[in-house]
KEKOL-419558 format. One record per residue (C-alpha): x, z, y; residue in three letters. Coordinates in Angstrom, 2 decimals, always signed. Layout:
<pafis>
((X Z Y) "ALA")
...
</pafis>
This chain:
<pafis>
((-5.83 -18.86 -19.30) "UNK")
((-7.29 -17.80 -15.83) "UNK")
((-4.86 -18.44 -12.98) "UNK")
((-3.97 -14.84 -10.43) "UNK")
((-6.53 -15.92 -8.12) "UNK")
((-9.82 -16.12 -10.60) "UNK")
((-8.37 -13.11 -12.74) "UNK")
((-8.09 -11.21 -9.70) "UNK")
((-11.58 -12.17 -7.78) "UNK")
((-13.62 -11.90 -11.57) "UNK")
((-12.05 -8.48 -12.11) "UNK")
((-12.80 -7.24 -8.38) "UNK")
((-16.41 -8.76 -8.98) "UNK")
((-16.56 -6.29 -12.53) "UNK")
((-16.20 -9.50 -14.70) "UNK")
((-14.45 -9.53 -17.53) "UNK")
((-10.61 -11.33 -17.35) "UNK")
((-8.08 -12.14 -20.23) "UNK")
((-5.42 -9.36 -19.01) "UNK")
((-5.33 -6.23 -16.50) "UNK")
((-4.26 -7.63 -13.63) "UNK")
((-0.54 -7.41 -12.49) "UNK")
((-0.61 -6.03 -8.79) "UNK")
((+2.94 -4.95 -8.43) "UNK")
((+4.02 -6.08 -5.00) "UNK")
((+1.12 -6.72 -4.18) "UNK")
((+0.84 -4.22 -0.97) "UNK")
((+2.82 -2.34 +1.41) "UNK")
((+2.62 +0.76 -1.34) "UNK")
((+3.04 -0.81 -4.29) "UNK")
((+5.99 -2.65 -4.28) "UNK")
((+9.84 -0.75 -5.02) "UNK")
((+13.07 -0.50 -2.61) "UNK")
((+15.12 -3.41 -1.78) "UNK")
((+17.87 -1.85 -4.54) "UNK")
((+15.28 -1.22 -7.16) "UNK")
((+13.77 -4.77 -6.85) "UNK")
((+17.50 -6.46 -7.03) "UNK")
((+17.65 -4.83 -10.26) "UNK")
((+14.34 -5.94 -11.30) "UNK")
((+15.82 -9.52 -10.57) "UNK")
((+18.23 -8.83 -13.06) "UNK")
((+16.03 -7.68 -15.38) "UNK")
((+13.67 -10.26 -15.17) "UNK")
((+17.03 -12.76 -15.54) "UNK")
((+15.93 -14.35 -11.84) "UNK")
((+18.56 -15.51 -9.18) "UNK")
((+16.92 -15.73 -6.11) "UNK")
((+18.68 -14.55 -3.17) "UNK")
((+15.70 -13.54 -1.78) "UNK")
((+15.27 -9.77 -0.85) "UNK")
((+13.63 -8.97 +2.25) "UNK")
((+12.80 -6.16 +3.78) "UNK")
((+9.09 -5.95 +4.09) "UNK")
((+8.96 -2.11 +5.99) "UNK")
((+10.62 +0.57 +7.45) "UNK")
((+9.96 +2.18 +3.67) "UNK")
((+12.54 -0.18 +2.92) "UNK")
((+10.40 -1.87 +0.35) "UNK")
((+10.39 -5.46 -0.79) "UNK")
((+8.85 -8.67 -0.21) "UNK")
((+7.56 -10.13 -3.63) "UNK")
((+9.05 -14.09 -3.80) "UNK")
((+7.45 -16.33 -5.94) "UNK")
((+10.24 -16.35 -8.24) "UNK")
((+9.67 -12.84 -9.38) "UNK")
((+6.33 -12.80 -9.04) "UNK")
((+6.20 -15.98 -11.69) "UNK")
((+8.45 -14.05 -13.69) "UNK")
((+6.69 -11.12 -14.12) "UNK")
((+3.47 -12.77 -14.33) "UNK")
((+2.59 -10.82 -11.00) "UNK")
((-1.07 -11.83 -9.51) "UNK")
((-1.30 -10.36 -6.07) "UNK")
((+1.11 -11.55 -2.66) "UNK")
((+1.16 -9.26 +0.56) "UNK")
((+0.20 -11.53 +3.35) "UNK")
((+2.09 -9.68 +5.40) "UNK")
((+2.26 -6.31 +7.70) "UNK")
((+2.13 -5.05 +10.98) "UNK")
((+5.30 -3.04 +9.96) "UNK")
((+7.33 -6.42 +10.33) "UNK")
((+7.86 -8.53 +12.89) "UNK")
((+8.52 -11.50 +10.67) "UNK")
((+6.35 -13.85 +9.19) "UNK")
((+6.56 -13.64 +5.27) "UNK")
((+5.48 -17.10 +4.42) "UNK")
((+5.08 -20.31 +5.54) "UNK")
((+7.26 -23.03 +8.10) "UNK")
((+7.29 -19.97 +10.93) "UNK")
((+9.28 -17.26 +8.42) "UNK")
((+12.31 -19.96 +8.74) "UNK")
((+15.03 -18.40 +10.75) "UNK")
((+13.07 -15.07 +11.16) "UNK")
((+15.26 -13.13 +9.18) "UNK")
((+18.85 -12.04 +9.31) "UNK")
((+21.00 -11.61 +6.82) "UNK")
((+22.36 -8.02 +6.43) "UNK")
((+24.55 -5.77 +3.51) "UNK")
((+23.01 -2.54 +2.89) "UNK")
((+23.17 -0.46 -0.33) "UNK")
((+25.60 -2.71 -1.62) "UNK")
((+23.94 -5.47 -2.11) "UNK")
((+22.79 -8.39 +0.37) "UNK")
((+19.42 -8.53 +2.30) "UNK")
((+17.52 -9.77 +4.56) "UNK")
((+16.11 -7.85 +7.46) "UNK")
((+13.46 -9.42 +10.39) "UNK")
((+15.65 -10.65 +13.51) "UNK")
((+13.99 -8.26 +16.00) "UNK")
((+15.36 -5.17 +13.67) "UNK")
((+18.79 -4.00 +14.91) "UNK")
((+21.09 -2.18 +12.72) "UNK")
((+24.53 -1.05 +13.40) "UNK")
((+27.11 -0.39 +11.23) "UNK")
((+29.17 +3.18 +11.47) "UNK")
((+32.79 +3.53 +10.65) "UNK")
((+32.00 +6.29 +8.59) "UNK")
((+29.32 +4.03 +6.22) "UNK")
((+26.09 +4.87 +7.82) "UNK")
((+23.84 +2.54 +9.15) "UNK")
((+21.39 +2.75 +12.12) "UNK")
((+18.20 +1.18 +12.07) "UNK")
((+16.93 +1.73 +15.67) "UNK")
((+16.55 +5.18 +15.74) "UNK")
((+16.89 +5.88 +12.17) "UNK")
((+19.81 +6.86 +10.19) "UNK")
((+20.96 +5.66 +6.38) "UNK")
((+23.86 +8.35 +5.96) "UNK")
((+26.68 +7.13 +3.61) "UNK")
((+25.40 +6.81 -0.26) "UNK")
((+22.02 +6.67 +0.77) "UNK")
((+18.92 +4.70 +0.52) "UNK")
((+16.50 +5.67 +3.34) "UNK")
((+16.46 +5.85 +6.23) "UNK")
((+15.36 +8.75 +8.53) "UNK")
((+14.73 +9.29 +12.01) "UNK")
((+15.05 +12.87 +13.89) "UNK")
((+12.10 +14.38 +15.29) "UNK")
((+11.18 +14.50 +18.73) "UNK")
((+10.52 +10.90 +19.46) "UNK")
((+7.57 +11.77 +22.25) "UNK")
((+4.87 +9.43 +20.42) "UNK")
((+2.77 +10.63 +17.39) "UNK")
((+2.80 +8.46 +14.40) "UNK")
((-0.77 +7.19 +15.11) "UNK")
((+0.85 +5.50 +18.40) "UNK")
((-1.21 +7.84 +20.67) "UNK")
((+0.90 +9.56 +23.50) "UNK")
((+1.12 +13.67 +23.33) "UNK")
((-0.65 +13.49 +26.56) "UNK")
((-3.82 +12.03 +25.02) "UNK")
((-5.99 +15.03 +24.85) "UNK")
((-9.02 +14.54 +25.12) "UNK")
((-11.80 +11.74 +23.53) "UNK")
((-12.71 +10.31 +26.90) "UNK")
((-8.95 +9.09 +27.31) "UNK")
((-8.42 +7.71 +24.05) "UNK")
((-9.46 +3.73 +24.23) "UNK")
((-7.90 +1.96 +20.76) "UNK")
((-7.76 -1.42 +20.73) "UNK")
((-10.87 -3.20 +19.99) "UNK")
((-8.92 -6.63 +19.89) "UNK")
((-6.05 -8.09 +17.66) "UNK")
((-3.21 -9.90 +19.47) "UNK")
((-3.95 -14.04 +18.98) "UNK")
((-0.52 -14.58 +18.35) "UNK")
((-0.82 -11.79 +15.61) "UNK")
((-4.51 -13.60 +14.12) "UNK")
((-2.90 -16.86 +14.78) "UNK")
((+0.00 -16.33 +12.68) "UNK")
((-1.73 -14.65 +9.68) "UNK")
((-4.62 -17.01 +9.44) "UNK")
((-1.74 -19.73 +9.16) "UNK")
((+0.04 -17.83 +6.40) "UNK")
((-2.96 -17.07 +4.34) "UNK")
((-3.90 -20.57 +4.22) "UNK")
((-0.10 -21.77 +3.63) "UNK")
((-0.54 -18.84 +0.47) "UNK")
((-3.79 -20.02 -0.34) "UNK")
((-2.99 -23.95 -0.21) "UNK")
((+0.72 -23.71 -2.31) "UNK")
((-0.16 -21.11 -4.71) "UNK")
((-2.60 -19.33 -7.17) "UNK")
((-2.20 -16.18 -6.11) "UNK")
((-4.84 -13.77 -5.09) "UNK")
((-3.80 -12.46 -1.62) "UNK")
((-3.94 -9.28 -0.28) "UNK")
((-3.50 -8.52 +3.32) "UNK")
((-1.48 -5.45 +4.83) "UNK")
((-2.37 -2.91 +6.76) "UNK")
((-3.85 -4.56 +9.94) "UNK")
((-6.58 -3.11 +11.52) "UNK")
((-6.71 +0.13 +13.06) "UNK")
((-7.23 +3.40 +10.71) "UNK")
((-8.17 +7.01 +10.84) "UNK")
((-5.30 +8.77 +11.01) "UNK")
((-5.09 +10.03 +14.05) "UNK")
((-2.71 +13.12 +15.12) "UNK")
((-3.34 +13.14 +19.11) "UNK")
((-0.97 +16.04 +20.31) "UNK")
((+0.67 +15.94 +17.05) "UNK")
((+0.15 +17.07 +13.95) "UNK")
((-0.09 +20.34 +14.45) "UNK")
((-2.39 +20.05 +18.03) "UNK")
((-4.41 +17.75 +15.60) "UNK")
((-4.54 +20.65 +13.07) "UNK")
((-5.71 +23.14 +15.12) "UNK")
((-8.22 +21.26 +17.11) "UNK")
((-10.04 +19.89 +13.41) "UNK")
((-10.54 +24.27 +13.15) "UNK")
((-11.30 +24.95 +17.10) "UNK")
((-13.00 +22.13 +18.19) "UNK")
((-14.86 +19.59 +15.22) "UNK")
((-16.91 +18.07 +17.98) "UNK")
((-13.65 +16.57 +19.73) "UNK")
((-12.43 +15.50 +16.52) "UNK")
((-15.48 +13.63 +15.66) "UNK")
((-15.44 +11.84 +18.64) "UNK")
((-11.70 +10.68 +18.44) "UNK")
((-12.92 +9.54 +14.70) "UNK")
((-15.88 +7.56 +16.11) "UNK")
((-13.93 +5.77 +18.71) "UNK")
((-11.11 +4.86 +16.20) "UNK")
((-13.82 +3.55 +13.34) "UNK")
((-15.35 +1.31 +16.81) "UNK")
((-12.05 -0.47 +17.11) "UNK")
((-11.67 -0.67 +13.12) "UNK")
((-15.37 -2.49 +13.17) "UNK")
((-14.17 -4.44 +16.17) "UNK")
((-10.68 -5.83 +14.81) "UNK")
((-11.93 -6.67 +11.06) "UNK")
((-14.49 -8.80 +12.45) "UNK")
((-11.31 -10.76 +14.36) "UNK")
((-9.40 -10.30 +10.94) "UNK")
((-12.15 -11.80 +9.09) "UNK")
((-12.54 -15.36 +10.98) "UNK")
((-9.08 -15.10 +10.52) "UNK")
((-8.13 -14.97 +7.03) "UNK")
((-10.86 -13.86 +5.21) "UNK")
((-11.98 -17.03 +3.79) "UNK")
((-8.17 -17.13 +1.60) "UNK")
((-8.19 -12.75 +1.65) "UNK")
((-9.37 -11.08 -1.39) "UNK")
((-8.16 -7.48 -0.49) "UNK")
((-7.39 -5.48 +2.69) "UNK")
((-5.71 -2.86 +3.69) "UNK")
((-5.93 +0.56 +5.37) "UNK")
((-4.34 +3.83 +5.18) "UNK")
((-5.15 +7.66 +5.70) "UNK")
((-2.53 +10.08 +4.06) "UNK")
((-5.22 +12.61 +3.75) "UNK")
((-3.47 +14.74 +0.47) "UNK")
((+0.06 +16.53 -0.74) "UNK")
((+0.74 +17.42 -3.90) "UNK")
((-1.64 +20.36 -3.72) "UNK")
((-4.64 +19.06 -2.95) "UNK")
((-6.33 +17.62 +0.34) "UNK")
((-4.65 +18.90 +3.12) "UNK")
((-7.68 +20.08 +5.25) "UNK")
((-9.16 +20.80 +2.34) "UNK")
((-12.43 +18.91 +1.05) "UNK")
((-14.72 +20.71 +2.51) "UNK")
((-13.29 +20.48 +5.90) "UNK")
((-12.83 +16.87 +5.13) "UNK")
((-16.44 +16.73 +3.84) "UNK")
((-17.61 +18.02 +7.31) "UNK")
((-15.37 +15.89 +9.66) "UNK")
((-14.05 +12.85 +7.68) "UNK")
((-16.65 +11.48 +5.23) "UNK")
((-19.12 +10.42 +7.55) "UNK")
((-17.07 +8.30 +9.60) "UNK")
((-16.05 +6.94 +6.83) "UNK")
((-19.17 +6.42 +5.51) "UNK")
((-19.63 +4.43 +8.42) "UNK")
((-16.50 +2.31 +8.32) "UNK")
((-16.80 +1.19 +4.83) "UNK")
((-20.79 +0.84 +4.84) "UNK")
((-20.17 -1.73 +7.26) "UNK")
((-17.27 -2.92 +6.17) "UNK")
((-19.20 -4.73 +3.88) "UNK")
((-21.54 -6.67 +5.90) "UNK")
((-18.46 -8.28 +7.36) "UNK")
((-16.42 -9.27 +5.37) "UNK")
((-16.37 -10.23 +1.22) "UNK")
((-12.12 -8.95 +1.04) "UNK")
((-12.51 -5.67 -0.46) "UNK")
((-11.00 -2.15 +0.97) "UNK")
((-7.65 -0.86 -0.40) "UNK")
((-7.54 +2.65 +0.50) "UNK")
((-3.80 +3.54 +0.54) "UNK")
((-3.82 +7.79 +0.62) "UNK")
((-1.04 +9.68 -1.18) "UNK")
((-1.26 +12.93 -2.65) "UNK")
((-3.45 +14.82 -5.04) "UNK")
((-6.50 +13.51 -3.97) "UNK")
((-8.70 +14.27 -7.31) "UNK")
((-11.52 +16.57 -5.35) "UNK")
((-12.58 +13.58 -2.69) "UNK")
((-12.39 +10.64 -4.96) "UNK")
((-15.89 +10.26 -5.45) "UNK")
((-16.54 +10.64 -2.13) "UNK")
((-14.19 +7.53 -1.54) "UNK")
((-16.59 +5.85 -3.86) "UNK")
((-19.41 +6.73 -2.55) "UNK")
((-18.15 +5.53 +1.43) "UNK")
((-17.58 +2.27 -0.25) "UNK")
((-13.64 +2.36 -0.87) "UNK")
((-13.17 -0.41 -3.48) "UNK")
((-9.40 +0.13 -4.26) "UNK")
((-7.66 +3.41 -3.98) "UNK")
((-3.71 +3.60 -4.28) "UNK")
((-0.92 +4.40 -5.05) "UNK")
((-2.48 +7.14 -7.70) "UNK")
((+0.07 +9.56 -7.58) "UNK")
((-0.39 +11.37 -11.29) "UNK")
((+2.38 +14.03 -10.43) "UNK")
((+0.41 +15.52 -7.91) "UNK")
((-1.81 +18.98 -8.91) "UNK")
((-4.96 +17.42 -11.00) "UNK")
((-4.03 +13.78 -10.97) "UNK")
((-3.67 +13.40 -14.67) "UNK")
((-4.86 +9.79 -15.51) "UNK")
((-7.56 +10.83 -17.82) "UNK")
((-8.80 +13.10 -15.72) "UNK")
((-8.95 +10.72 -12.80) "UNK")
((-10.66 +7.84 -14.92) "UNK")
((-13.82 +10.45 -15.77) "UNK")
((-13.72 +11.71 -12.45) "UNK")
((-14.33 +8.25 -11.05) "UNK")
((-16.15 +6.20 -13.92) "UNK")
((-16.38 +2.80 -12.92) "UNK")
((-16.53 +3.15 -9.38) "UNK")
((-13.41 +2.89 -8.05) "UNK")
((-10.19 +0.59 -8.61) "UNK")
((-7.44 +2.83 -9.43) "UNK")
((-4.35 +0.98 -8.09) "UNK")
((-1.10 +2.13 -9.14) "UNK")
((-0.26 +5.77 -11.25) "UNK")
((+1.40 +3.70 -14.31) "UNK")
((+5.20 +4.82 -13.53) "UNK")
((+5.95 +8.56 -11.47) "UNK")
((+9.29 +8.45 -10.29) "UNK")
((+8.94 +12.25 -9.85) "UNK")
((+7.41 +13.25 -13.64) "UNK")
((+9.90 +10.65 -14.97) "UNK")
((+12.82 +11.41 -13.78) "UNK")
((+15.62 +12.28 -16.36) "UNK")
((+13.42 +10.44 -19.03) "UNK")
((+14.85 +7.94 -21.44) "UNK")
((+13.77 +4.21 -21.71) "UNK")
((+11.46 +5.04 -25.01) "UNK")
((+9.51 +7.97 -23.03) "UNK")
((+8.85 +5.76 -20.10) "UNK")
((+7.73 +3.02 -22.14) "UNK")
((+5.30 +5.92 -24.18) "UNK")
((+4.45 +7.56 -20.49) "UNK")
((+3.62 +3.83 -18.98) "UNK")
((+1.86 +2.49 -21.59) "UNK")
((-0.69 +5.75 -22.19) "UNK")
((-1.37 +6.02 -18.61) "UNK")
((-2.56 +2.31 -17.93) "UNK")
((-4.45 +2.78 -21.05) "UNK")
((-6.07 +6.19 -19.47) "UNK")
((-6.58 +4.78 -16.16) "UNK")
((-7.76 +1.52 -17.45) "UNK")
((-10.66 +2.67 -19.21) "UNK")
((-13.33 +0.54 -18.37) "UNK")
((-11.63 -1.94 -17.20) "UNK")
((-11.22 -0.90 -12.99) "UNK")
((-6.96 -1.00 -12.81) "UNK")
((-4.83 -2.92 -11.05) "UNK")
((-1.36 -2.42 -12.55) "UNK")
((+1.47 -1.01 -10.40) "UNK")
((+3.87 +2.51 -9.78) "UNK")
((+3.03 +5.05 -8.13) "UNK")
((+3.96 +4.03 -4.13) "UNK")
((+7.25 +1.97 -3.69) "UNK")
((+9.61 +3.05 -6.56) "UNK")
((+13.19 +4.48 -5.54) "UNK")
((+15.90 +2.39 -5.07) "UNK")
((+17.55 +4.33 -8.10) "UNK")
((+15.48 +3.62 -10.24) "UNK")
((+16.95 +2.85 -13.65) "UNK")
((+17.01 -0.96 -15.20) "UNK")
((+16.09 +0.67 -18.27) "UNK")
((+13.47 +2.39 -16.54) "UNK")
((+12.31 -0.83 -14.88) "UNK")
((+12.12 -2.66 -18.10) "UNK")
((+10.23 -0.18 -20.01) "UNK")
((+7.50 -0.28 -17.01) "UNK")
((+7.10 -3.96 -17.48) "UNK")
((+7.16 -3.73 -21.34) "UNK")
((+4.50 -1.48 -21.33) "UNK")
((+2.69 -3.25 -19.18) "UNK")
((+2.74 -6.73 -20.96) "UNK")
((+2.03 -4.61 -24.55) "UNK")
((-1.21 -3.25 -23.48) "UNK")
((-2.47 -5.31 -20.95) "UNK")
((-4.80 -7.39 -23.11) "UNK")
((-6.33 -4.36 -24.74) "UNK")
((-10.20 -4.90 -25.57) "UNK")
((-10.96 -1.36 -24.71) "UNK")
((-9.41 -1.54 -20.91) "UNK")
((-12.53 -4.66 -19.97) "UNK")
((-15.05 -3.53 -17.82) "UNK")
((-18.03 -2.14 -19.53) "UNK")
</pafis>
């Protein structure tokens, strides 16, 4: 019986392990909502009071007691999208308790939430209306999502970050090693380093200038993949001698197809990816999680061919992202991480047609033995029980399937 850590690093090496491993949790886009995972306690017959708020997606951290439980294998280090340590002496007294969706939470101390009369809740800027489960902020907020000011126009003022804060590489190198030291998990780290998804101007400014002006674009991408290069070599004396995977994210897709469209993408895109992920490997052994939603089908094996090692959340509602179709588009070159429960394609369903719809599509994706079990992104907070529990049963009924090894 391999423990999480060797299952995980001899199935990331190709090798052949006793089970498909379980990576539910396991990063900032493959866990559920805070609601959804206090009914997976239930399910699972844990009582942990536990249930903290890992992002502003309102998604989970994975405790040991569920991950045990569910016979989980991967543990998010931690994210930039929290100001809280997960793990460790320093996460004591980091997090405040809070009562949100009914149920009771815990939320990072440098969060603040207010409480309306009428039953909404402020996070920040960002409103939970009565009922609800997200929270959304208006528009308008002066600052694109990327973090670069509207004002940033041009390539020669853009100058990313080519350094990590220490207090940031300080704290995660002591957490990994804390992770790596108490338990036998294989660790994953979040979403650290800086990424190519840039939108200076805004979206649309960003949009425009990708058709007007490709040579500006390309050197906003270069700059960006610099300071990537720059910060994973920081990351990696950090934490990469406890890290097996790492991530990064670029929402390049809807449910259409890719947004740009591939052969715009082809043109502007790929090689500085290329780039990233060719040398990605010559410093560092944790492998790249590519987190992208959307139908992304017509680029995948150009992932593969940049180097992407892990590609999630697989969403197999989106046009052309049928599981079987995705497994012979990629072969054997690509983790597919996530796809085995669509909260959008199941909706409505009973517990018997999840458990049917689950269990074919880790056995389509897991051809060959390159999938890391999970849902498709963070599942809703209203998510079903029954729903929940016909995932997992799935799961656990297939998982040791001689035709889903690597071949």
């Amino acid at each position: 019986m391999m423990t999480p850590r060797q299952r995980v690093r001899a199935f990331l090496a190709g090798h052949a392990v006793d089970r498909i491993p379980n990576g539910l949790g396991g990063c900032e886009t493959a866990g559920l909502h805070n609601l959804a995972y206090h009914h997976l306690k239930q399910v699972l017959g844990v009582d942990d009071p536990a249930n903290r708020i890992a992002t502003f997606m309102t998604n989970a951290v994975f405790e040991p007691t569920v991950l045990d439980a569910m016979e989980g294998d991967l543990v998010l280090l931690g994210s930039r999208m929290c100001p809280s340590p997960f793990w460790g002496d320093e996460s004591a007294g980091q997090w405040q308790p809070l009562r949100l969706w009914g149920i009771q939470v815990q939320a990072a101390r440098a969060w603040q939430f207010r409480h309306e009369a009428d039953g909404s809740w402020w996070w920040g800027g960002a409103r939970c209306p009565p009922g609800g489960l997200y929270f959304d902020a208006p528009g308008g907020q002066g600052v694109t999502a990327d973090g670069i000011d509207d004002e940033v126009l041009s390539p020669d003022d853009y100058h990313p970050p080519h350094e990590l804060p220490e207090g940031l590489l300080a704290s995660l190198e002591r957490q990994a090693r804390w992770l790596y030291e108490n338990t036998d998990y294989a660790i994953c780290s979040g979403e650290v380093i800086q990424d190519l998804q840039l939108k200076p101007g805004g979206l649309t400014a960003w949009w425009s200038r990708l058709l007007a002006d490709p040579p500006a674009c390309h050197a906003f991408l270069a700059k960006a993949v610099e300071a990537a290069l720059a910060q994973l070599r920081q990351l990696d004396q950090a934490i990469g001698p406890y890290v097996e995977i790492l991530g990064i994210a670029d929402d390049m897709g809807d449910t259409r197809g890719i947004t740009i469209g591939p052969d715009r993408w082809r043109d502007i895109y790929r090689p500085h990816y290329q780039r990233l992920f060719s040398e990605w490997h010559t410093i560092t052994r944790m492998k790249a999680n590519l987190h992208t939603c959307g139908a992304m089908a017509a680029i995948l094996p150009d992932l593969a061919d940049c180097g992407v090692d892990l590609y999630n959340p697989v969403q197999t509602s989106a046009d052309g992202m049928a599981p079987q179709s995705l497994r012979d588009r990629v072969g054997d070159r690509l983790i597919l991480y996530g796809g085995a429960y669509d909260a959008v394609s199941l909706a409505g369903a009973t517990a018997d047609q999840v458990y049917d719809r689950v269990r074919a599509d880790i056995r389509a994706l897991g051809r060959g033995g390159r999938y890391l079990f999970a849902g498709v992104h963070n599942l809703p907070g209203d998510m079903p029980m029954a729903h929940l529990a016909a995932m997992l049963a799935a799961y656990r009924d297939c998982r040791s399937d001689p035709d889903l090894q690597p071949v």
